[in-house]
N, C-alpha and C positions, 0 to 999 in steps of 0.2 A: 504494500500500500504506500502510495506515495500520498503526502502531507500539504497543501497550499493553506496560505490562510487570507482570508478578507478580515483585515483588521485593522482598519486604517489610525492614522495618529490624529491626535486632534492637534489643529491648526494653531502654529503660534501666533501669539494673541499681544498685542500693546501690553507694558503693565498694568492694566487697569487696575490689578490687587494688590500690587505696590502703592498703588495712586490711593486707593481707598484707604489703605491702613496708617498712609505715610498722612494726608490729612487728618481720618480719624482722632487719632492720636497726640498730633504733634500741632495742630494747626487748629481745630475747631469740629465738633460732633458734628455728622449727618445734618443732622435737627434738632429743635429746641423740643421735640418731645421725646421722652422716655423710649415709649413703645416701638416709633419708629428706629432709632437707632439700634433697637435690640434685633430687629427684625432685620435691619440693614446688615448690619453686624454677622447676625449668624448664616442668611443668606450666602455672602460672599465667604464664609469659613465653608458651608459645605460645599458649593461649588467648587472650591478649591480644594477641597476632599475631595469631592468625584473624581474631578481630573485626577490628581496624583495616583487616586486607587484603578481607575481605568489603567493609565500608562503603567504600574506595576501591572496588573493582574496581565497586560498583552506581555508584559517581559519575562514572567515568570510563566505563562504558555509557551513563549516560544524556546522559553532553555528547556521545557519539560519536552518535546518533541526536537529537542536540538541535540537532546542526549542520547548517546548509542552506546555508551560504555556500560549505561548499568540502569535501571528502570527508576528514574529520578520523580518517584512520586511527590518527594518535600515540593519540588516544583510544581506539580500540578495544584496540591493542597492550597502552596501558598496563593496560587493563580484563584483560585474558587473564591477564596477571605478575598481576595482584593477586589475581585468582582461584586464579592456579595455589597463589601462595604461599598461599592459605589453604586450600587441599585440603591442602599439607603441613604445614600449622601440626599442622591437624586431626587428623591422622593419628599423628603425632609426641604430641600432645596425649594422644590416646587410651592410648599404647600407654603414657606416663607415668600417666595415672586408674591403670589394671588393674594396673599393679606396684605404684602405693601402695596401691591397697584392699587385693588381696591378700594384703599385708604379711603374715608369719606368726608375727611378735613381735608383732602386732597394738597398734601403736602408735599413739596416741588418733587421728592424722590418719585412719590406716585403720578405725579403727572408725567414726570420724564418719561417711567417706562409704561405710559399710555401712547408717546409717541411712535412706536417702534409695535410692529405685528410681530408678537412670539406666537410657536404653535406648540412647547412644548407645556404649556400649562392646560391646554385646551383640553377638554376630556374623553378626546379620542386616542389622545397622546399620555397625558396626566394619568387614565387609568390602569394604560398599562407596565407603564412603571409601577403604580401604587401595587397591582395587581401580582407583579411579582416581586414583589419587596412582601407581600404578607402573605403568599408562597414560602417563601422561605421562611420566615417568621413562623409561620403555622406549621410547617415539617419540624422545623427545631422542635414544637411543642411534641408532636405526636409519636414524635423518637424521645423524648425525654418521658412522657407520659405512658412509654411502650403500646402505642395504639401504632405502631407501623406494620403495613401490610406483605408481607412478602412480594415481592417484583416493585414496591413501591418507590418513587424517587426520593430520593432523602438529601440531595444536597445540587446546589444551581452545577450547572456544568458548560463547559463551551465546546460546542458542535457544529456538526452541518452535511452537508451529503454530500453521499459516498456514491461516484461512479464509475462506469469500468474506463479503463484506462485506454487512449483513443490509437495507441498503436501495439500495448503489450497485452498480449494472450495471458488472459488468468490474475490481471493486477488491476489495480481499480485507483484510482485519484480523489480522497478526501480533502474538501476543503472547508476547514474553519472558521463559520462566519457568523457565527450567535450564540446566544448564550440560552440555555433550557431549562427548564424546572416544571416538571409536570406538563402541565397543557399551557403550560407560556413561554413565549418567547421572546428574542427581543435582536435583531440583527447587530451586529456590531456598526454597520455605516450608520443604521438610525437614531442609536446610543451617539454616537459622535457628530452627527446633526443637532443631537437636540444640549450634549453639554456644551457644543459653540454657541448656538441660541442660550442660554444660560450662561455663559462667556459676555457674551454680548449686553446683557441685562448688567452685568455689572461694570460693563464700561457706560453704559448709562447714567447708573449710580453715581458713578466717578465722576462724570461732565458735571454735576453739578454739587459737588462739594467744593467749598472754598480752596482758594489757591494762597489763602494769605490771610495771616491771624485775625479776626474779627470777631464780636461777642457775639454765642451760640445762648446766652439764656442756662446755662446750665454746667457741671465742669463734664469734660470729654468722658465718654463712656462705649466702651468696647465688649 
């Protein structure tokens, strides 16, 4: 069996989360309210978790099918935890975007990213992220509660189909391009669409926090 994988990198990005942290912090909060900065705040930490946990989970995939010397499961293992955590960065991510746009004091962060179409908050997209974030969640329970069923799936995986090979007799060509857990799935190129869109939302953010000390109402809060 030969190995290919679709698993593209996500697009390098301006520092926007340089730009966030380095105002946050040093310069002036988000906002003069509480709720939004927190919201602000945890937003651009998980999306920066997803990222990281994606580009681990593709690197520790590809040393686990890079290995021929000896069956390097710690690699795949590891690959799975980084996945998993970034289906929950994701999810966590999300559900932070739709309370800040939201906002109904419509406070500049939420107008900002009213100006821009995301589609990953939408609930054709949103659900199924959520939907396999509590796949998982809910396996972990039913393995720890000994409610698993023999042939059942117990842990997210990354897959994809396997066909015969287009000149060798008896060999077949898999290529690696999603990630699975029971009846869901989730492509790797659409995972990586939608953390640029999510990428994106916090170079938003960033456009409009201060560029230079000025009173925020409140002291800085991360």
């Amino acid at each position: 069996m030969y190995v290919e994988f679709d698993l593209p990198d996500v697009p390098s990005k301006p520092d926007a989360f340089g730009q966030f942290w380095l105002s946050s912090i040093f310069i002036s909060s988000p906002s003069t309210r509480y709720e939004i900065n927190a919201l602000a705040s945890t937003y651009v930490r998980l999306v920066n978790a997803a990222l990281v946990e994606y580009e681990e989970g593709g690197k520790r995939l590809r040393e686990f099918w890079a290995t021929h010397t000896s069956f390097n499961l710690g690699a795949m293992n590891r690959s799975i935890s980084h996945f998993e955590s970034c289906i929950f960065n994701a999810n966590r991510a999300t559900n932070c975007f739709c309370r800040l746009r939201g906002d109904r004091l419509h406070d500049p962060i939420a107008l900002a990213l009213r100006q821009q179409k995301f589609y990953f908050p939408q609930d054709a997209i949103a659900d199924r992220i959520r939907e396999m974030r509590n796949e998982i969640h809910h396996l972990e329970g039913s393995v720890l509660g000994g409610q698993i069923v023999q042939g059942q799936s117990f842990a997210l995986r990354a897959d994809g189909p396997e066909v015969p090979h287009p000149t060798e007799e008896n060999q077949t060509v898999k290529t690696i391009d999603r990630l699975i857990i029971g009846s869901h799935e989730i492509p790797f190129r659409e995972l990586v669409q939608w953390l640029e869109e999510m990428t994106d939302a916090v170079s938003k953010i960033a456009e409009v926090l201060p560029t230079s000390s000025q009173p925020s109402g409140q002291p800085n809060a991360v």
